[in-house]
C-alpha positions in Angstrom: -53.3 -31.4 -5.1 -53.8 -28.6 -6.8 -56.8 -26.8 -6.6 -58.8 -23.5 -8.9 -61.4 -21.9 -6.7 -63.9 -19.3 -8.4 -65.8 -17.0 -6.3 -68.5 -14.3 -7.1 -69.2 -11.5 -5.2 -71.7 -8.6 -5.8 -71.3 -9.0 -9.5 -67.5 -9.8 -9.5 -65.8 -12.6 -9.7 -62.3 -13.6 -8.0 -60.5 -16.7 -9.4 -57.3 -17.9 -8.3 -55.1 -21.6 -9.2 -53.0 -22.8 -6.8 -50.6 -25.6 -8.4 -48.4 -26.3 -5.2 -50.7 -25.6 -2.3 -48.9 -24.1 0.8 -47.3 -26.3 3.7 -46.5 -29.6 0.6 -43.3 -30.2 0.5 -41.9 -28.1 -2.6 -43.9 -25.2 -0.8 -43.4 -25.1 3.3 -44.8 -22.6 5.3 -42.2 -20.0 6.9 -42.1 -20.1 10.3 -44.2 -17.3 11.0 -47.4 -18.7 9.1 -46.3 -22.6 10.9 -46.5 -20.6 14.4 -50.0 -18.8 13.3 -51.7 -22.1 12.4 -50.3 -23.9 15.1 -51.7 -21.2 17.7 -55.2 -21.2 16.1 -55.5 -25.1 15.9 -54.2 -25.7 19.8 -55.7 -22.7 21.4 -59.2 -24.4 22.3 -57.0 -27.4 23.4 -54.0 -26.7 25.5 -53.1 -24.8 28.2 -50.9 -21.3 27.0 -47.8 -23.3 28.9 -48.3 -26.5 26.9 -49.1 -25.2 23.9 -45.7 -23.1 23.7 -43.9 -26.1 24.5 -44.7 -28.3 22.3 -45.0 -25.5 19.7 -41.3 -24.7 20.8 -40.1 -28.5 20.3 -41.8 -29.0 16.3 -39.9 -26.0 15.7 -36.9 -27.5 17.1 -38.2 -31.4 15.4 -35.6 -31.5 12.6 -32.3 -31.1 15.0 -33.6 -33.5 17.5 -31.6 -36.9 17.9 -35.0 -38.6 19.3 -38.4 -38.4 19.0 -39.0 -39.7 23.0 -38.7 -36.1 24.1 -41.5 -35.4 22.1 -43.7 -38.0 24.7 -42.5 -36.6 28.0 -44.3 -33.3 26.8 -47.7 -35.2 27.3 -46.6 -36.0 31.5 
C-alpha cells in the first residue's frame, strides 16, 4: 500500500513516497508512536482507567499465553 501524496502550498509544493507505510508489518510503530495513537483513538471512548488497561495489556499481547484475559477487561 504504498502511497505518493503532492501537496501545494502558497506557491510551493511538498511531495513525499511512502513505499512501506508505518504500523505494516516490515515497518511497526515503536512503542512510543503505538501508545500516541492509541491514546488519541480511545480518549473520546473510555474512561482514563480503562483506557490504560487495556492499552497496558496490547503492549503486553505478544507474551500472553491466552487471549481470555483480554475479555475480562470489558467486565
Amino acid at each position: 500500500m504504498s502511497a505518493n501524496v503532492k501537496i501545494k502550498v502558497n506557491g510551493k509544493e511538498y511531495e513525499r513516497f511512502i513505499k512501506i507505510p508505518k504500523g505494516d508489518p516490515e515497518n511497526f510503530m515503536t512503542q512510543d508512536e503505538f501508545i500516541e495513537k492509541f491514546d488519541g483513538l480511545v480518549e473520546p471512548y473510555l474512561k482514563t482507567e480503562k483506557s490504560d488497561e487495556l492499552k497496558n495489556f496490547m503492549l503486553k499481547l505478544d507474551n500472553a499465553n491466552s487471549i481470555d484475559s483480554l475479555f475480562e477487561l470489558s467486565n
